[in-house]
N, C-alpha and C positions, 0 to 999 in steps of 0.2 A: 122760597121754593126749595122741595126736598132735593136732595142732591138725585133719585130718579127721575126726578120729573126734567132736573136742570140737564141731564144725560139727555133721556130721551127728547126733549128740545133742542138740542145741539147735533144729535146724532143724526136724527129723521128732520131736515129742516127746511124750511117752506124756501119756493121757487127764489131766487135771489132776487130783491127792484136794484140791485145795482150788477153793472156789467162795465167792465176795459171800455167800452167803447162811452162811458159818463166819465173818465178820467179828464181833464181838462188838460190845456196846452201845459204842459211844464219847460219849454224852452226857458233857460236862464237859471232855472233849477238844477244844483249838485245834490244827486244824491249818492249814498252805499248800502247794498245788499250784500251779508256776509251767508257766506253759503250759498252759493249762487250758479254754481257749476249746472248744476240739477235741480229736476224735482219742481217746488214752490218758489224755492228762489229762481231759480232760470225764469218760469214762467211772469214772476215779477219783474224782470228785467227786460224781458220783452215785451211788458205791455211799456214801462216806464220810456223803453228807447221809441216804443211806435207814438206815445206821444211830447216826445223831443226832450226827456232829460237826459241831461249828463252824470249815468251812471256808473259807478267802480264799481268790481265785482269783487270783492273781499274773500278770496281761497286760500287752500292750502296748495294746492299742485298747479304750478303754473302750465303742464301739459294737458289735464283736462278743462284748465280757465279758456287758454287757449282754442280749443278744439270748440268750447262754449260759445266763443267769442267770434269762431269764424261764422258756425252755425246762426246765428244771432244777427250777423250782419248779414246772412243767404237770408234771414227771414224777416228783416226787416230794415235794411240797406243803412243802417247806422251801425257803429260801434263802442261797445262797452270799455269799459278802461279796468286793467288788471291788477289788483292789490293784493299783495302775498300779506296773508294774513291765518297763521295758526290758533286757534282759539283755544286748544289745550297748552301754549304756553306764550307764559307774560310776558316775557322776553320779544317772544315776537307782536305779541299784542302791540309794547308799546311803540316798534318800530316800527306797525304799519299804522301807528296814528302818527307817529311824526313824519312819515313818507308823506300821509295825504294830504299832512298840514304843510307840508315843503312846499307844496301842487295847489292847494287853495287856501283863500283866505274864509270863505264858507261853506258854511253844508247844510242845507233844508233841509233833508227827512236821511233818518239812519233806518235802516229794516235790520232788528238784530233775527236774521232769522235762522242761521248757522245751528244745529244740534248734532247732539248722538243720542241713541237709542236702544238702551237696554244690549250695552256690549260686555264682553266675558268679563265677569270678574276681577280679572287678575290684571285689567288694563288701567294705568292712572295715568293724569297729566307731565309732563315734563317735570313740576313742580312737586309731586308725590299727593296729588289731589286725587277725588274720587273722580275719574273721567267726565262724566255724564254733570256732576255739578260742576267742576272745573271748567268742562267745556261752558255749559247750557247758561252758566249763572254768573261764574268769578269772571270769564273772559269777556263775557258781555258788556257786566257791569263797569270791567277796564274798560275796553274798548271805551265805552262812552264818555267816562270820567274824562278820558284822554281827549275828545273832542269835542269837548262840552265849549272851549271857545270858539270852535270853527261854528258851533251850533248856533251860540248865541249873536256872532256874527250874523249866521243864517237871516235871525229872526228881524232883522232891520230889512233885508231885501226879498224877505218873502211874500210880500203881498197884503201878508195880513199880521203880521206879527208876529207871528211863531214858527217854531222848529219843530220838526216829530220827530219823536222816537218811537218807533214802530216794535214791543217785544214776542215773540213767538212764543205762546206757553201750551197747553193741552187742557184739554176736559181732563184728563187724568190725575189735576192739580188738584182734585177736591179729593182723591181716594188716600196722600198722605201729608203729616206735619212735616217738619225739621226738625233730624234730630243731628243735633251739632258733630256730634263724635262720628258719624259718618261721614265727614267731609275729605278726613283720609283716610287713612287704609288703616284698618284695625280691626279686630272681633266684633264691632255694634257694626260695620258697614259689610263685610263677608255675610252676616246674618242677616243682614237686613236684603242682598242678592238686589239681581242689575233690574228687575221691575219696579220695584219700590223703591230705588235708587233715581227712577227716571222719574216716576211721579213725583217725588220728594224735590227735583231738580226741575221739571214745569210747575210745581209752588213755590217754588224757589224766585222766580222767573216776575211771577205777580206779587210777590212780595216786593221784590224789589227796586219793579217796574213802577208802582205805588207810589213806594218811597220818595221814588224820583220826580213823580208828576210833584206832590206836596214841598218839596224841596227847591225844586225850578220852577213849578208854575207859575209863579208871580214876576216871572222873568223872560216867560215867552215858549219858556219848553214844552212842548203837549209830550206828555209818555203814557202812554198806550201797551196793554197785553192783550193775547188774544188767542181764540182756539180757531187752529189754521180749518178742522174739518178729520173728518175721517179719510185719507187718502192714500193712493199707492201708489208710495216711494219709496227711494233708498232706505227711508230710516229703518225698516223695518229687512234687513236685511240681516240681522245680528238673532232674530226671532226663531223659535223649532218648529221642523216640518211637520208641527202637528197645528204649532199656533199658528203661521203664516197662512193657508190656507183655510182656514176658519175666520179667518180676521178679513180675508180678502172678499169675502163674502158682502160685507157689511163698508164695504169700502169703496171714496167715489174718485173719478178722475182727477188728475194733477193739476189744471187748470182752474177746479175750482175753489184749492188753498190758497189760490194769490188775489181771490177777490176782497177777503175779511182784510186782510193788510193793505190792500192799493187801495181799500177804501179807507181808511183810518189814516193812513199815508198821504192820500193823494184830493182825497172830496173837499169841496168848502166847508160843509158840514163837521168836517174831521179836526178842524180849530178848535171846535167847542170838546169834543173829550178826554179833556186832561184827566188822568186819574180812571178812565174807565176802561170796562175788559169787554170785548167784542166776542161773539160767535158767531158761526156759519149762517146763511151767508151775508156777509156785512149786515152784521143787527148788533144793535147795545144788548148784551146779558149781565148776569150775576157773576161771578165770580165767589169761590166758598170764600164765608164772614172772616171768620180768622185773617185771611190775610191784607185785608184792609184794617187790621190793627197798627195804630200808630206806635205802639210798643216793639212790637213785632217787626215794622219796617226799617226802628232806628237799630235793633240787635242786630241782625242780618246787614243793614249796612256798614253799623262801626266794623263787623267782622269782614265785610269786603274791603274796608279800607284800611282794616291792618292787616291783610296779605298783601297787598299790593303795596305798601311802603318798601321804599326800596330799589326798585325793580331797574335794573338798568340792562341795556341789551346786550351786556357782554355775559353780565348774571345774572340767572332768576333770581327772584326775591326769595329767602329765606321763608318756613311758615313761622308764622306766629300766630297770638291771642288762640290757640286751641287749647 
Protein backbone atom coordinates (compact mmCIF):
# COMPACT_ATOMS: atom_id res chain seq x y z
CA UNK A 1 0.00 0.00 0.00
CA UNK A 2 1.34 3.59 -1.09
CA UNK A 3 2.04 5.48 1.99
CA UNK A 4 -1.34 7.90 0.53
CA UNK A 5 -3.62 5.40 0.31
CA UNK A 6 -2.10 3.94 3.96
CA UNK A 7 -2.94 7.87 5.23
CA UNK A 8 -5.96 8.12 3.75
CA UNK A 9 -7.10 4.67 5.36
CA UNK A 10 -6.04 5.69 8.75
CA UNK A 11 -7.26 9.15 8.55
CA UNK A 12 -10.99 8.75 6.99
CA UNK A 13 -11.61 5.30 8.93
CA UNK A 14 -14.65 3.12 8.87
CA UNK A 15 -17.33 2.94 11.86
CA UNK A 16 -15.26 1.05 14.78
CA UNK A 17 -16.88 -3.09 15.36
CA UNK A 18 -15.04 -2.66 18.56
CA UNK A 19 -16.35 -0.47 21.69
CA UNK A 20 -15.36 -0.17 25.81
CA UNK A 21 -18.24 -1.74 26.33
CA UNK A 22 -16.58 -5.62 24.28
CA UNK A 23 -13.54 -4.96 26.93
CA UNK A 24 -14.01 -8.18 29.11
CA UNK A 25 -13.80 -8.40 32.93
CA UNK A 26 -10.17 -7.69 33.82
CA UNK A 27 -10.51 -7.97 37.78
CA UNK A 28 -7.16 -9.62 38.77
CA UNK A 29 -5.53 -7.77 36.18
CA UNK A 30 -2.36 -4.95 37.04
CA UNK A 31 -2.05 -2.87 34.59
CA UNK A 32 0.02 0.89 33.80
CA UNK A 33 -0.83 3.59 31.51
CA UNK A 34 2.01 6.30 31.25
CA UNK A 35 0.52 9.47 30.48
CA UNK A 36 -2.48 9.28 31.86
CA UNK A 37 -3.31 12.48 33.46
CA UNK A 38 -5.30 13.40 30.16
CA UNK A 39 -6.37 13.13 26.70
CA UNK A 40 -6.15 8.98 25.45
CA UNK A 41 -4.54 7.91 28.40
CA UNK A 42 -7.25 9.24 30.93
CA UNK A 43 -9.83 7.96 28.60
CA UNK A 44 -7.88 4.48 28.75
CA UNK A 45 -8.07 4.28 32.30
CA UNK A 46 -11.49 4.85 32.59
CA UNK A 47 -12.53 2.31 30.51
CA UNK A 48 -9.82 -0.12 32.19
CA UNK A 49 -11.24 0.93 35.92
CA UNK A 50 -15.07 0.41 34.58
CA UNK A 51 -14.16 -2.98 33.78
CA UNK A 52 -12.19 -3.82 37.13
CA UNK A 53 -8.39 -3.49 36.53
CA UNK A 54 -5.97 -2.39 38.83
CA UNK A 55 -4.54 0.37 37.16
CA UNK A 56 -1.32 2.83 37.92
CA UNK A 57 -1.37 5.95 36.24
CA UNK A 58 2.45 6.58 35.46
CA UNK A 59 2.89 10.93 35.42
CA UNK A 60 4.92 13.42 35.98
CA UNK A 61 2.89 15.87 38.27
CA UNK A 62 1.51 14.23 41.19
CA UNK A 63 -1.16 17.35 41.50
CA UNK A 64 -2.70 16.77 38.07
CA UNK A 65 -2.55 12.70 38.68
CA UNK A 66 -4.37 13.64 41.47
CA UNK A 67 -7.11 15.90 40.37
CA UNK A 68 -7.33 12.77 37.47
CA UNK A 69 -7.72 10.53 40.12
CA UNK A 70 -10.43 12.12 42.04
CA UNK A 71 -12.19 12.74 38.67
CA UNK A 72 -12.01 9.20 37.82
CA UNK A 73 -13.31 7.79 40.88
CA UNK A 74 -16.61 10.69 40.38
CA UNK A 75 -16.84 8.78 37.12
CA UNK A 76 -16.52 5.46 37.77
CA UNK A 77 -16.52 4.82 41.57
CA UNK A 78 -13.19 2.96 41.54
CA UNK A 79 -9.64 4.33 41.94
CA UNK A 80 -6.45 4.44 40.06
CA UNK A 81 -3.01 4.22 41.74
CA UNK A 82 -0.39 7.11 41.29
CA UNK A 83 3.07 6.38 39.78
CA UNK A 84 5.45 9.27 39.54
CA UNK A 85 7.08 8.64 36.51
CA UNK A 86 9.20 11.26 34.19
CA UNK A 87 9.92 9.94 30.91
CA UNK A 88 12.35 12.55 29.93
CA UNK A 89 14.63 11.31 32.59
CA UNK A 90 16.28 7.85 33.38
CA UNK A 91 16.80 8.39 36.57
CA UNK A 92 13.28 8.67 37.28
CA UNK A 93 12.39 6.02 34.83
CA UNK A 94 14.12 3.57 36.80
CA UNK A 95 12.81 4.53 40.10
CA UNK A 96 9.39 4.31 39.06
CA UNK A 97 9.92 0.69 37.83
CA UNK A 98 11.39 -0.26 41.12
CA UNK A 99 8.54 1.52 42.97
CA UNK A 100 5.97 -0.65 40.96
CA UNK A 101 8.04 -3.77 41.38
CA UNK A 102 8.16 -2.85 45.46
CA UNK A 103 3.99 -3.00 44.87
CA UNK A 104 3.81 -6.16 42.71
CA UNK A 105 4.97 -9.13 41.85
CA UNK A 106 2.96 -8.80 38.15
CA UNK A 107 1.90 -6.71 35.41
CA UNK A 108 -0.36 -7.81 32.41
CA UNK A 109 -0.59 -5.17 29.97
CA UNK A 110 1.84 -1.78 29.94
CA UNK A 111 0.16 1.06 27.69
CA UNK A 112 3.42 3.10 26.79
CA UNK A 113 1.23 5.85 25.76
CA UNK A 114 3.04 8.90 27.44
CA UNK A 115 4.40 11.52 24.45
CA UNK A 116 5.59 14.99 23.46
CA UNK A 117 4.71 16.66 20.47
CA UNK A 118 6.76 18.85 18.23
CA UNK A 119 7.95 21.25 21.34
CA UNK A 120 10.66 24.22 20.99
CA UNK A 121 13.74 23.39 20.00
CA UNK A 122 15.80 24.40 22.47
CA UNK A 123 14.07 21.67 24.92
CA UNK A 124 16.14 18.22 25.75
CA UNK A 125 15.74 15.64 28.29
CA UNK A 126 17.34 15.75 31.62
CA UNK A 127 19.93 13.41 29.98
CA UNK A 128 20.97 16.14 26.90
CA UNK A 129 18.57 14.02 24.64
CA UNK A 130 16.52 15.23 21.82
CA UNK A 131 13.12 15.75 24.05
CA UNK A 132 10.63 14.28 21.70
CA UNK A 133 12.94 10.79 21.15
CA UNK A 134 14.06 10.92 24.74
CA UNK A 135 10.70 11.09 25.80
CA UNK A 136 8.61 9.03 23.04
CA UNK A 137 11.33 6.29 22.41
CA UNK A 138 14.63 5.89 25.01
CA UNK A 139 12.22 6.33 28.17
CA UNK A 140 9.83 3.87 26.93
CA UNK A 141 12.00 1.53 25.68
CA UNK A 142 13.61 1.76 29.77
CA UNK A 143 10.55 1.70 31.15
CA UNK A 144 9.95 -1.59 29.84
CA UNK A 145 13.34 -3.18 29.89
CA UNK A 146 12.94 -2.32 33.62
CA UNK A 147 9.69 -4.51 33.96
CA UNK A 148 10.05 -6.99 31.63
CA UNK A 149 10.10 -9.50 34.88
CA UNK A 150 7.03 -8.19 36.43
CA UNK A 151 5.77 -8.85 32.73
CA UNK A 152 6.85 -12.04 32.44
CA UNK A 153 5.48 -12.92 35.63
CA UNK A 154 2.39 -11.38 34.23
CA UNK A 155 2.29 -14.00 31.53
CA UNK A 156 1.58 -17.13 33.90
CA UNK A 157 -1.60 -15.41 35.52
CA UNK A 158 -3.03 -14.00 32.61
CA UNK A 159 -5.34 -16.17 31.18
CA UNK A 160 -3.83 -17.06 28.24
CA UNK A 161 -0.22 -16.71 28.29
CA UNK A 162 0.86 -13.41 27.64
CA UNK A 163 1.73 -9.90 28.59
CA UNK A 164 1.12 -6.78 26.40
CA UNK A 165 2.87 -4.12 25.66
CA UNK A 166 0.74 -1.76 24.25
CA UNK A 167 3.29 1.11 21.99
CA UNK A 168 1.68 4.46 20.94
CA UNK A 169 3.33 5.64 17.51
CA UNK A 170 1.42 7.88 14.64
CA UNK A 171 0.62 7.72 11.01
CA UNK A 172 3.32 10.25 10.94
CA UNK A 173 5.99 7.34 11.27
CA UNK A 174 5.98 6.61 7.53
CA UNK A 175 6.83 10.48 6.51
CA UNK A 176 10.64 9.98 8.34
CA UNK A 177 13.93 7.64 8.84
CA UNK A 178 16.43 7.73 11.90
CA UNK A 179 18.96 9.63 11.52
CA UNK A 180 21.29 8.93 14.63
CA UNK A 181 23.09 12.24 15.09
CA UNK A 182 19.72 13.79 16.02
CA UNK A 183 19.22 12.11 18.98
CA UNK A 184 21.11 14.95 20.76
CA UNK A 185 21.53 18.22 20.29
CA UNK A 186 23.79 19.33 17.58
CA UNK A 187 23.53 20.95 13.95
CA UNK A 188 21.81 17.61 12.12
CA UNK A 189 18.93 17.84 14.96
CA UNK A 190 18.35 22.16 15.09
CA UNK A 191 18.18 21.41 11.12
CA UNK A 192 16.29 18.78 11.12
CA UNK A 193 13.34 21.17 13.58
CA UNK A 194 10.66 19.77 16.22
CA UNK A 195 8.26 18.08 13.10
CA UNK A 196 10.54 15.83 11.68
CA UNK A 197 11.94 15.27 15.17
CA UNK A 198 8.37 13.91 16.11
CA UNK A 199 7.88 11.82 13.16
CA UNK A 200 11.53 10.42 13.32
CA UNK A 201 10.56 9.65 17.16
CA UNK A 202 6.86 7.67 16.27
CA UNK A 203 9.26 5.57 13.76
CA UNK A 204 11.37 5.39 16.39
CA UNK A 205 8.38 3.84 18.49
CA UNK A 206 7.59 0.92 15.71
CA UNK A 207 10.97 0.08 15.26
CA UNK A 208 11.53 -0.72 18.47
CA UNK A 209 8.20 -1.94 19.46
CA UNK A 210 9.20 -4.72 16.70
CA UNK A 211 12.20 -5.49 18.15
CA UNK A 212 10.67 -6.37 21.12
CA UNK A 213 7.75 -8.53 19.92
CA UNK A 214 10.74 -10.74 18.06
CA UNK A 215 12.83 -10.66 21.12
CA UNK A 216 10.12 -11.85 23.69
CA UNK A 217 7.58 -13.36 21.69
CA UNK A 218 8.57 -16.83 22.40
CA UNK A 219 8.36 -15.95 25.92
CA UNK A 220 4.74 -14.69 26.16
CA UNK A 221 5.38 -10.90 25.56
CA UNK A 222 2.69 -9.65 22.85
CA UNK A 223 4.31 -5.93 21.72
CA UNK A 224 2.25 -3.98 19.89
CA UNK A 225 2.34 -0.25 18.08
CA UNK A 226 -0.13 1.62 16.94
CA UNK A 227 -1.75 4.96 15.47
CA UNK A 228 -3.88 6.25 18.33
CA UNK A 229 -6.17 8.23 15.36
CA UNK A 230 -6.34 11.84 14.44
CA UNK A 231 -7.47 13.64 17.87
CA UNK A 232 -7.82 16.66 20.00
CA UNK A 233 -5.36 16.69 22.67
CA UNK A 234 -2.90 18.24 24.67
CA UNK A 235 -0.23 16.98 22.31
CA UNK A 236 -0.80 19.53 20.10
CA UNK A 237 -0.49 22.29 22.11
CA UNK A 238 3.27 23.17 21.27
CA UNK A 239 1.76 23.64 17.32
CA UNK A 240 1.17 27.59 15.54
CA UNK A 241 -1.92 29.45 15.44
CA UNK A 242 -2.02 28.88 11.91
CA UNK A 243 -1.28 24.96 12.23
CA UNK A 244 -3.61 24.20 15.20
CA UNK A 245 -6.65 25.41 13.71
CA UNK A 246 -6.31 23.67 10.28
CA UNK A 247 -5.42 20.44 11.91
CA UNK A 248 -8.47 20.71 14.09
CA UNK A 249 -10.46 20.50 11.18
CA UNK A 250 -9.60 17.16 10.37
CA UNK A 251 -9.67 16.06 13.92
CA UNK A 252 -11.88 13.56 16.03
CA UNK A 253 -12.90 13.30 19.71
CA UNK A 254 -10.53 11.99 22.58
CA UNK A 255 -12.53 9.01 23.18
CA UNK A 256 -11.97 7.54 20.21
CA UNK A 257 -7.81 7.22 20.64
CA UNK A 258 -8.41 4.75 23.52
CA UNK A 259 -10.24 2.27 21.51
CA UNK A 260 -7.12 1.12 18.90
CA UNK A 261 -5.09 0.47 22.46
CA UNK A 262 -7.77 -1.11 24.84
CA UNK A 263 -8.34 -3.29 22.03
CA UNK A 264 -4.67 -4.49 21.39
CA UNK A 265 -4.42 -4.35 25.29
CA UNK A 266 -7.47 -5.74 26.46
CA UNK A 267 -9.58 -8.34 23.45
CA UNK A 268 -8.95 -12.08 23.29
CA UNK A 269 -8.11 -11.60 19.92
CA UNK A 270 -5.18 -9.21 20.97
CA UNK A 271 -2.95 -12.42 22.21
CA UNK A 272 -2.43 -13.24 18.73
CA UNK A 273 -0.63 -9.87 17.46
CA UNK A 274 2.71 -10.04 18.42
CA UNK A 275 4.74 -7.94 16.17
CA UNK A 276 1.88 -6.18 14.56
CA UNK A 277 0.75 -2.18 14.15
CA UNK A 278 -2.85 -1.47 14.52
CA UNK A 279 -4.82 1.64 13.19
CA UNK A 280 -8.08 3.57 13.75
CA UNK A 281 -10.25 2.18 14.74
CA UNK A 282 -9.04 -1.23 16.39
CA UNK A 283 -8.16 -2.85 12.77
CA UNK A 284 -4.57 -4.69 11.97
CA UNK A 285 -2.75 -2.05 9.33
CA UNK A 286 0.57 -1.82 7.64
CA UNK A 287 3.15 -0.02 9.15
CA UNK A 288 6.11 1.58 6.51
CA UNK A 289 8.47 -1.55 5.35
CA UNK A 290 11.66 -0.29 6.63
CA UNK A 291 10.85 -0.66 10.08
CA UNK A 292 10.05 -4.11 10.17
CA UNK A 293 13.69 -4.70 9.24
CA UNK A 294 15.51 -6.93 11.48
CA UNK A 295 18.73 -4.98 10.93
CA UNK A 296 17.07 -1.95 11.69
CA UNK A 297 15.35 -3.19 15.02
CA UNK A 298 18.73 -4.68 16.41
CA UNK A 299 20.75 -1.01 15.63
CA UNK A 300 18.13 1.02 17.44
CA UNK A 301 18.10 -1.47 20.12
CA UNK A 302 21.87 -2.03 21.00
CA UNK A 303 21.72 1.97 20.88
CA UNK A 304 18.90 1.92 23.52
CA UNK A 305 20.70 -0.16 25.59
CA UNK A 306 23.91 1.56 25.72
CA UNK A 307 22.29 4.65 26.96
CA UNK A 308 20.74 3.21 29.55
CA UNK A 309 23.84 1.29 31.18
CA UNK A 310 24.45 2.72 34.07
CA UNK A 311 21.64 4.48 35.28
CA UNK A 312 21.18 4.77 38.84
CA UNK A 313 18.74 7.22 40.64
CA UNK A 314 21.08 9.23 42.21
CA UNK A 315 22.68 9.81 38.52
CA UNK A 316 21.72 9.87 35.09
CA UNK A 317 23.49 7.66 32.95
CA UNK A 318 26.15 9.24 30.99
CA UNK A 319 25.60 9.23 26.79
CA UNK A 320 27.25 6.97 25.14
CA UNK A 321 27.71 4.82 21.67
CA UNK A 322 26.90 8.31 19.77
Amino acid sequence: MSVAKALINQSIPPKSQFSVDDIPDLSGKVIIVTGANTGVGYETVKALLLHNAKVYMANRSIEKSEAAIKKLNDETGKDAIFLKLDLASLKSVKAAAEEFISKEKELHVLFNNGGVMAPPIELLTEDGYDLQFGTNVLGHYYFTVLLLPALLAGTITSGDGKARVVNTSSSVHMFSNMNFDTFTDGPARKKAGPQTLYSQSKHGVVVWATELARRYGDQGIVSTSLNPGNLKTDLQRHLGCIQKPLLDLLLYPVPYGALTQLYAGTSPEGKDFNGKYLIPWARIGEARADTQDPKVGQELWTWLEEQTQGVSNATAGALTGL
